[in-house]
C-alpha positions as CSV (number, residue, x, y, z in Angstrom):
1,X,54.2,19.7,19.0
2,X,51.1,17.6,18.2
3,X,52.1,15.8,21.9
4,X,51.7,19.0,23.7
5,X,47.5,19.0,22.6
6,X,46.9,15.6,24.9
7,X,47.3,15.2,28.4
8,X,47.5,11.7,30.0
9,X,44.5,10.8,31.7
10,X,42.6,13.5,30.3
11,X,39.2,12.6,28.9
12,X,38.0,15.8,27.3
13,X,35.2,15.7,24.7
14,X,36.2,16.2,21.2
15,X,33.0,18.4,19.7
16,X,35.4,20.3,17.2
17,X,35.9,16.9,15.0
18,X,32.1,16.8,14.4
19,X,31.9,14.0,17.0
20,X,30.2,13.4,20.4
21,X,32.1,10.8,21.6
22,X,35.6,11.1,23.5
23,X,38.8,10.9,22.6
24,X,41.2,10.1,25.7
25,X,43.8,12.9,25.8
26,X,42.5,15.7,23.6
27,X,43.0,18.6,25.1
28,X,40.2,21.1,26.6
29,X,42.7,24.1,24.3
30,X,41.9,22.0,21.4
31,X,38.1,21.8,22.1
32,X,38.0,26.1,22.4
33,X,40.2,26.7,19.2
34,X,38.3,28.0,16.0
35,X,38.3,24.6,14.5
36,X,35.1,24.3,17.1
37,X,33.0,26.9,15.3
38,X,30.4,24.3,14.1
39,X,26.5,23.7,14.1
40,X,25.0,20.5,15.1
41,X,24.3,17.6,13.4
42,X,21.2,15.2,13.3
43,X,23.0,13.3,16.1
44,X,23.7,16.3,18.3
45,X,27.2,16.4,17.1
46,X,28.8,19.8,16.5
47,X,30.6,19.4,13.1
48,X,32.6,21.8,11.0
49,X,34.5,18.5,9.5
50,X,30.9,17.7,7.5
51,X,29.9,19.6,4.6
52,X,26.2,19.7,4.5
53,X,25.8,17.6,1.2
54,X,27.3,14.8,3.7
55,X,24.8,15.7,6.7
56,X,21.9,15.4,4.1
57,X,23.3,11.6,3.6
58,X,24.0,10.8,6.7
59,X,20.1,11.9,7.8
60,X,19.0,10.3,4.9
61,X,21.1,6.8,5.6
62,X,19.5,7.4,9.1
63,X,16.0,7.7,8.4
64,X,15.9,4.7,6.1
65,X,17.9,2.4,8.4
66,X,15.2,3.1,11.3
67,X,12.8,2.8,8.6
68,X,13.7,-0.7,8.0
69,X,14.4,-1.3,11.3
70,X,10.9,-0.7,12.6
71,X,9.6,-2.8,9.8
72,X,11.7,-5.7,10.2
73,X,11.0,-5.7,14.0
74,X,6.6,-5.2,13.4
75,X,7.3,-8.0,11.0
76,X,9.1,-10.3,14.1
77,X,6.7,-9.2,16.6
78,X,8.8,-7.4,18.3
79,X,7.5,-3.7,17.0
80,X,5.5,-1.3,18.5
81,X,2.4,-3.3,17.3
82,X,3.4,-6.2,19.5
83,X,2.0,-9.0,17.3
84,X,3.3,-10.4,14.3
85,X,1.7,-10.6,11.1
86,X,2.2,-14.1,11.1
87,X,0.8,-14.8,14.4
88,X,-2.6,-12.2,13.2
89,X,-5.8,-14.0,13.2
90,X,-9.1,-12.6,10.9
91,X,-12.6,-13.9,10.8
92,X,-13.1,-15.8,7.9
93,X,-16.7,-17.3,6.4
94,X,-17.2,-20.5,5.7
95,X,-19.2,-20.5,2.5
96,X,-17.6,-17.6,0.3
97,X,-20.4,-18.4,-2.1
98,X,-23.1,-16.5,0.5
99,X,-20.8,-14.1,2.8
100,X,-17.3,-12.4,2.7
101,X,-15.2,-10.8,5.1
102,X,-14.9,-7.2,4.2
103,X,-13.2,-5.9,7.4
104,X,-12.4,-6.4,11.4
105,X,-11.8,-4.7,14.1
106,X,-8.9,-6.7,15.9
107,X,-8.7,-5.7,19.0
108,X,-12.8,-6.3,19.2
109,X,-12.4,-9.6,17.3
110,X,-10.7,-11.1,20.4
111,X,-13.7,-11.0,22.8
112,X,-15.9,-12.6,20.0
113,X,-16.6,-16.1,19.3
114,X,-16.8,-17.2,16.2
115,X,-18.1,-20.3,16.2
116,X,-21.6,-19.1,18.0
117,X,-22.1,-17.1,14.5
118,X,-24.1,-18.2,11.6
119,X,-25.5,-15.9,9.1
120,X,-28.5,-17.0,7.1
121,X,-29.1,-15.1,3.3
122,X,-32.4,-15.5,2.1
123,X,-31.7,-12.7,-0.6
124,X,-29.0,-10.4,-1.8
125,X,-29.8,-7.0,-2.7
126,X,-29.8,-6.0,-6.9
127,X,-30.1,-2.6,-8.9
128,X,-32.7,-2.6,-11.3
129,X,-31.9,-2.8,-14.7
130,X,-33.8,-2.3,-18.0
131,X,-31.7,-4.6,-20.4
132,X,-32.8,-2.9,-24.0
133,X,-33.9,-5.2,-27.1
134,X,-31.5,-7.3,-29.2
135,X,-31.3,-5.4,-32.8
136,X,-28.6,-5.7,-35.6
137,X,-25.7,-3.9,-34.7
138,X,-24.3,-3.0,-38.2
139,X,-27.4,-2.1,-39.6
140,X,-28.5,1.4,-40.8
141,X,-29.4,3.0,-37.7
142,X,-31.9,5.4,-39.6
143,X,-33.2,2.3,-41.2
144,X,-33.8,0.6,-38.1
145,X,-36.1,3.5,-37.3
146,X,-34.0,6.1,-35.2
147,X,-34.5,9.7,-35.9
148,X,-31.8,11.4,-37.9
149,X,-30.2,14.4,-35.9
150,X,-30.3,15.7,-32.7
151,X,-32.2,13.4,-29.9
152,X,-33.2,13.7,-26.4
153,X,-34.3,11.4,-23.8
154,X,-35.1,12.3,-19.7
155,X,-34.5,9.8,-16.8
156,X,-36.3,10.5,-13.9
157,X,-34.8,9.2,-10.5
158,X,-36.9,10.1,-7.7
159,X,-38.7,12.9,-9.2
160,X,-35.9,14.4,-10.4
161,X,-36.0,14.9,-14.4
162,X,-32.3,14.5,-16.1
163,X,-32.1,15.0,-19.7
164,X,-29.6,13.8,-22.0
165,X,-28.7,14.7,-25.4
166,X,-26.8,12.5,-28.7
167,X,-26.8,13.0,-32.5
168,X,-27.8,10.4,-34.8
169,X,-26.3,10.7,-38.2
170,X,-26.6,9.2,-41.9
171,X,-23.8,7.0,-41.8
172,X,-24.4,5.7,-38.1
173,X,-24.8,2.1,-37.6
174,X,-27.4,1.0,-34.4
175,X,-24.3,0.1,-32.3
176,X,-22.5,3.7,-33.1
177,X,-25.8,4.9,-31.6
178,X,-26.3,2.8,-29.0
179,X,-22.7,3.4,-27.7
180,X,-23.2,7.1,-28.2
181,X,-26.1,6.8,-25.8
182,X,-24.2,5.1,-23.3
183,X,-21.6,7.5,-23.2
184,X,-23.7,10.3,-22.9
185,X,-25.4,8.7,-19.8
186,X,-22.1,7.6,-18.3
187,X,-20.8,11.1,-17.9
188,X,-23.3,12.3,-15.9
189,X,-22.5,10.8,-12.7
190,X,-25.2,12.6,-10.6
191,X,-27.8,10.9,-12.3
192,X,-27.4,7.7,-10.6
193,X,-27.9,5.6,-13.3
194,X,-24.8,4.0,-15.5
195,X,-25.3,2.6,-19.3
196,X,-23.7,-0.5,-21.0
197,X,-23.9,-1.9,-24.6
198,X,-23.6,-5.9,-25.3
199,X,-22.5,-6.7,-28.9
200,X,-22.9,-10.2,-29.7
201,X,-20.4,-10.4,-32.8
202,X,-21.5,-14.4,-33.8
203,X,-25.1,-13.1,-33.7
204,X,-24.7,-9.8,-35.2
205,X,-26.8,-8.2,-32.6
206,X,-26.2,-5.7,-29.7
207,X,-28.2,-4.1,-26.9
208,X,-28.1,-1.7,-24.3
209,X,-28.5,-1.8,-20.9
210,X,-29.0,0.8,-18.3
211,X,-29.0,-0.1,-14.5
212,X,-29.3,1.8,-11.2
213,X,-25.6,2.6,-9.6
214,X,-26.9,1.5,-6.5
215,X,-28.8,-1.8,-5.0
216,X,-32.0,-1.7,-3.2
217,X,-35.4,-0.1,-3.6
218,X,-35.2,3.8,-3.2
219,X,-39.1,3.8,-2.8
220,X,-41.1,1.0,-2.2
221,X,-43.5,0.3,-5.1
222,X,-41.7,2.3,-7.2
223,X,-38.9,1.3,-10.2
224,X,-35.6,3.4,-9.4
225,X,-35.9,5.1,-12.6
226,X,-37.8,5.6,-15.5
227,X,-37.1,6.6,-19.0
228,X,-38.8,8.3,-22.0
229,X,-38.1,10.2,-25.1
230,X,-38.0,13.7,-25.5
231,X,-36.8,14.9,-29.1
232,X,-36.9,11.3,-31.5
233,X,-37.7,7.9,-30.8
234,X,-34.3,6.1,-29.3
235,X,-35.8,4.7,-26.0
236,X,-38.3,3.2,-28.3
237,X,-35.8,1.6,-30.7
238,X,-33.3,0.4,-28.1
239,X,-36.3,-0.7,-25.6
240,X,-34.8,0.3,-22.5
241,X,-38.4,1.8,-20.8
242,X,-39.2,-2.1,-19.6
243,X,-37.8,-2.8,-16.2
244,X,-36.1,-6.4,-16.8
245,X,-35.0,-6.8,-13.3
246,X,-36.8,-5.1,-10.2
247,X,-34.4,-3.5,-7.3
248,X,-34.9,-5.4,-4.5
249,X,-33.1,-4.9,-0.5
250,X,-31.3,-7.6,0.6
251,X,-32.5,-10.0,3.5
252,X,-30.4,-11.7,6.0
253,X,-30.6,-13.2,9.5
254,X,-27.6,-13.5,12.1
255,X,-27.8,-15.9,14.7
256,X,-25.5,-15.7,17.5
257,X,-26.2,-18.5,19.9
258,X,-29.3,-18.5,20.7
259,X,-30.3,-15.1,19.9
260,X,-31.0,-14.4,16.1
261,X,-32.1,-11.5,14.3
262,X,-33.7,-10.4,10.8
263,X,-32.5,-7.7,8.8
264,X,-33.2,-5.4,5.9
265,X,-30.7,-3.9,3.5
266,X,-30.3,-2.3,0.5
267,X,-26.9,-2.6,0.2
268,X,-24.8,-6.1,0.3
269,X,-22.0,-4.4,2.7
270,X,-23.4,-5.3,6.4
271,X,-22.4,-5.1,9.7
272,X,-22.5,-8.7,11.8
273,X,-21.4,-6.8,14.8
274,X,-18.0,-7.8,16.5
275,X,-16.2,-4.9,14.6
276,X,-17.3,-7.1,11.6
277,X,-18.3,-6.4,8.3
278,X,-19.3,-8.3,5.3
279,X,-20.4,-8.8,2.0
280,X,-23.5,-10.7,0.7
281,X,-22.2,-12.8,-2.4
282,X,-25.2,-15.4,-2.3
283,X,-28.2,-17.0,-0.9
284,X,-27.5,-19.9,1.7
285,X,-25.9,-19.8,5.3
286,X,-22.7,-19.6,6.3
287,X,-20.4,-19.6,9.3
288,X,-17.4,-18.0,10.6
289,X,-14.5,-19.1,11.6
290,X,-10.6,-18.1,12.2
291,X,-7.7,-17.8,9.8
292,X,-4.7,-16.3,8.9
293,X,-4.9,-12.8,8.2
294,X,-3.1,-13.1,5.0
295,X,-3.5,-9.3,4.5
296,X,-1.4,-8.2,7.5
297,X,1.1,-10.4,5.8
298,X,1.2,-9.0,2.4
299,X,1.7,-5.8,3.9
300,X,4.4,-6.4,6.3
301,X,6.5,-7.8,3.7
302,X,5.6,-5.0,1.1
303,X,6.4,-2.3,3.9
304,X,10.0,-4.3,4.4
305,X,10.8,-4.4,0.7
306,X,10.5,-1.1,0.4
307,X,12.3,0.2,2.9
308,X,15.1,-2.1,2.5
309,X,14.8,-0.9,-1.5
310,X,14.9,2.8,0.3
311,X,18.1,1.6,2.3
312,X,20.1,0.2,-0.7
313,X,19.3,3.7,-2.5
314,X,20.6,5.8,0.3
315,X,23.8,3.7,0.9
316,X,24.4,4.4,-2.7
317,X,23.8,7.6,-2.3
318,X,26.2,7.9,0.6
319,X,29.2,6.9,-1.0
320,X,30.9,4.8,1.5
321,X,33.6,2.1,1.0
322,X,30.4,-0.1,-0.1
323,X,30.0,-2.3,3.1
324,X,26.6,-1.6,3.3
325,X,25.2,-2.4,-0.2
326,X,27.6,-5.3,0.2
327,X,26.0,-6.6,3.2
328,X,22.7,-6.0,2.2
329,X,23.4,-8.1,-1.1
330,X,24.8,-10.8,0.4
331,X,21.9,-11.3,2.9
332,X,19.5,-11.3,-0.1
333,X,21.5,-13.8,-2.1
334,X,21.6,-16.6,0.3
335,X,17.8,-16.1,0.5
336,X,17.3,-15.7,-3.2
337,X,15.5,-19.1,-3.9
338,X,12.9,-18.6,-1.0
339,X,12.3,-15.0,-1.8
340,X,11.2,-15.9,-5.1
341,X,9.1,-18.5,-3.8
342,X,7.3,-15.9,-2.2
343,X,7.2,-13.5,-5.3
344,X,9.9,-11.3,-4.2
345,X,13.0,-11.3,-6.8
346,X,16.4,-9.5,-6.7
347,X,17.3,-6.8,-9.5
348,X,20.8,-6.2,-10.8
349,X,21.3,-3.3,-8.6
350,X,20.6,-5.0,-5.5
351,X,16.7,-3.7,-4.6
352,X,13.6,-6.0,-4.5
353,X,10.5,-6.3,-6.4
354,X,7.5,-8.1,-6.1
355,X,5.0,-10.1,-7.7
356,X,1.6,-8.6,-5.7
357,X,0.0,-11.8,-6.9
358,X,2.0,-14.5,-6.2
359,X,3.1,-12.9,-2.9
360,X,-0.8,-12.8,-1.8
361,X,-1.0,-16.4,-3.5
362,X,1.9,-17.3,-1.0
363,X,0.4,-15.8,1.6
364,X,-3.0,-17.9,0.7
365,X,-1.3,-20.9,0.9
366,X,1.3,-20.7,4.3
367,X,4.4,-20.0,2.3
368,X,4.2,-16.9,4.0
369,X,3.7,-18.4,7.6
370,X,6.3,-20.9,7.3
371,X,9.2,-18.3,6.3
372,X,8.1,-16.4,9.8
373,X,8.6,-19.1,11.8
374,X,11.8,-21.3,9.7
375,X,14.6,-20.5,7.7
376,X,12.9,-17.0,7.2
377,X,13.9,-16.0,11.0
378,X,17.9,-16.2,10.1
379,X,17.3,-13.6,7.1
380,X,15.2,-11.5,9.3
381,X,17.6,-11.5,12.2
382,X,20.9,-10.4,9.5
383,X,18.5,-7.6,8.0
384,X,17.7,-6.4,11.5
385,X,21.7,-6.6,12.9
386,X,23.0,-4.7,9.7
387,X,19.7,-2.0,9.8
388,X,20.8,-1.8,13.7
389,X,24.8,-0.7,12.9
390,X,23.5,1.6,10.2
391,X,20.8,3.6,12.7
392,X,23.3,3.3,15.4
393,X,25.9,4.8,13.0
394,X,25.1,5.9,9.3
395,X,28.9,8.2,9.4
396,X,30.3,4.6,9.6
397,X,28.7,3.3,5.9
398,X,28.7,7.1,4.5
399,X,31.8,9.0,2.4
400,X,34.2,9.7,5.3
401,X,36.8,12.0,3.3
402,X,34.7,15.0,5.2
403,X,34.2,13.8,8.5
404,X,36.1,13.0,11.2
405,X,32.9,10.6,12.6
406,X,34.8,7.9,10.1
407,X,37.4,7.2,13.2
408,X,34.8,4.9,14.7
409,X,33.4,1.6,13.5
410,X,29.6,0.6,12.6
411,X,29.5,-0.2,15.9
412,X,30.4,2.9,17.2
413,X,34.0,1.8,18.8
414,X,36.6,4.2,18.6
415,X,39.5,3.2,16.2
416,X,43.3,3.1,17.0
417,X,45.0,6.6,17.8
418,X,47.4,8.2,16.2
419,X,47.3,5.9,13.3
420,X,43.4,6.3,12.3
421,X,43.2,9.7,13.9
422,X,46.2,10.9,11.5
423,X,45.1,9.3,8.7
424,X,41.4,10.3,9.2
425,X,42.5,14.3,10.0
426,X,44.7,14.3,6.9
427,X,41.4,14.1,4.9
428,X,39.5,16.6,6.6
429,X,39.2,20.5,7.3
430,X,40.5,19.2,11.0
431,X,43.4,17.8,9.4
432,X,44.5,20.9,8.6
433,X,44.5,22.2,11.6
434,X,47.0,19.2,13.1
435,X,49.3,19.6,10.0
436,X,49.8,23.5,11.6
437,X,51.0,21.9,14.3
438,X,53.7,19.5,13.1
């Protein structure tokens, strides 16, 4: 009876078995029957053989093999970026002690040259500060003169007047005070002005500190702030109305060739041009020159740990026979030793983890480099065939007693009829259907 459903030659479409791909001889009777009443799939199969617990997998198995697919091929080069991470340049200074690179603009970086540039320091920019007197910390705070109760200074930052409130009790030593202070000025953050106390435990003393949030001179001639007591005597206990260090902008010239020019600052983050930009550490010159960009490596291999971690989930998730996870397990394990050499170690349920600072320490010193471009090239290539099978077909690593997609192979090759076709239909809703027919 089964026999009379084929026809030789015939090569109908079977959409009822939640497939779009043929089966030689199934007949065009078969297709219209009410097994066919179906939606479609992710894949633009129509499927009644898939419960939607399984579609959820299979899109999920989907999404995370392309995922890992696109990151193992931006990592090769071979992406949508076009460039390796390995093969990525940045502009790097000379003398780290006077300039660092903050940030580039690639695609700008390859029409400039480096080796015209030289940037000259002559001074970095500061924040003021009005580092307080050294008193005894543990002592009596009353007894070392501050006023018992409520207190109130003001801080004045460009003509705007900020007060600030603390209690001074009996018991309170000068540090308890002084840190109360702090933390009173610390929590306003739109005064612009942040607090510290230094305790020197050996000595016995402490101090406090306050200091412009920002670098550079808001008004020429003028401090950034002043402060002065309102209700008790605390600035005049803790000294913090004398201006210790003046703001001051930061000074620079960049010479490209033989044009140069001097610039002004308050802040250490400046542009050289080029898509460039830098931070002032020092005073002193340095140059630029070209390196690895070891942050476009870090990356690439964080993005392909985690989606390879966000493959291993899903094909647990899945179900499956297990092929996958064992697949992806065996690719890590022959790598093992030069994963960890890179900071990147295997946990007992087959995912990755990383050590952020010895990967970027690897990265610093080539390790990273040299696995792009040796023995790190075979586990890239394995990665990307098994991440290919899986995108090309996730029914193939997913729980296939629901779906008739588990006739074909992870490569998307039909399997032998009737054997794998009975077998296969025996476990579905479709199955069913055949067994009517018998």
């Amino acid at each position: 009876m089964i026999g009379s459903s084929f026809r030789a030659g015939n090569s109908t479409w079977a959409s009822g078995l939640g497939l779009n791909t043929p089966l030689p001889g199934l007949s065009r009777g078969m297709q219209n029957s009410p097994l066919n009443r179906s939606q479609n799939n992710l894949f633009g199969q129509n499927t009644v053989a898939t419960s939607p617990a399984l579609r959820n997998s299979l899109s999920q198995l989907g999404n995370a093999a392309n995922a890992l697919l696109q990151n193992l091929n931006n990592l090769q080069g071979t992406g949508r970026i076009g460039t390796s991470p390995f093969d990525a340049t940045r502009p790097v200074a000379t003398n780290t002690d006077v300039l660092s690179i903050r940030s580039f603009d690639e695609s700008r970086l390859r029409t400039a040259n480096l080796s015209n540039f030289s940037i000259e320091v002559n001074q970095i920019a500061t924040a003021q500060q009005n580092e307080g007197a050294t008193i005894s910390a543990s002592g009596n705070a009353v007894a070392e003169g501050f006023t018992l109760g409520n207190n109130r200074m003001a801080i004045t930052v460009d003509n705007r007047r900020f007060e600030v409130s603390f209690n001074v009790a009996a018991g309170d030593s000068t540090i308890d005070v002084q840190r109360r202070i702090a933390d009173a000025i610390n929590a306003r953050s739109d005064i612009g002005v942040s607090a510290s106390v230094t305790h020197n435990s050996i000595g016995g003393t402490s101090s406090l500190t306050l200091s412009s949030s920002e670098t550079g001179i808001r008004t020429a001639g003028q401090p950034n702030f002043t402060v002065s007591d309102v209700i008790g005597n605390a600035v005049a206990v803790t000294g913090v109305s004398e201006v210790t260090q003046e703001a001051q902008n930061a000074e620079y010239r960049i010479i490209r060739g033989a044009q140069s020019g001097t610039h002004v600052s308050r802040s250490n983050d400046i542009d050289l041009g080029n898509g460039i930009s830098a931070t002032l550490t020092g005073e002193g010159t340095s140059g630029l020159t070209t390196g690895s960009d070891t942050t476009a490596q870090v990356n690439a291999f964080r993005n392909m740990v985690n989606s390879f971690n966000a493959l291993m989930r899903s094909a647990r998730d899945a179900g499956g026979n297990g092929n996958l996870e064992r697949e992806l397990n065996a690719a890590t394990q022959s790598f093992r030793t030069t994963l960890s050499r890179m900071g990147i170690s295997l946990n007992p349920n087959g995912t990755m983890s990383i050590d952020e600072s010895r990967l970027r320490q690897a990265a610093e010193e080539g390790d990273l480099q040299r696995f792009g471009t040796r023995t790190g090239t075979t586990f890239l290539s394995r990665l990307t065939r098994t991440a290919e099978s899986v995108s090309r077909n996730p029914a193939a690593f997913a729980d296939s007693r629901n779906s008739a997609a588990s006739m074909f192979d992870a490569n998307s090759r039909f399997l032998s009829l009737p054997t794998q076709l009975s077998r296969n239909m025996r476990n579905s809703n479709a199955g069913m259907f055949f067994n009517t027919l018998r």
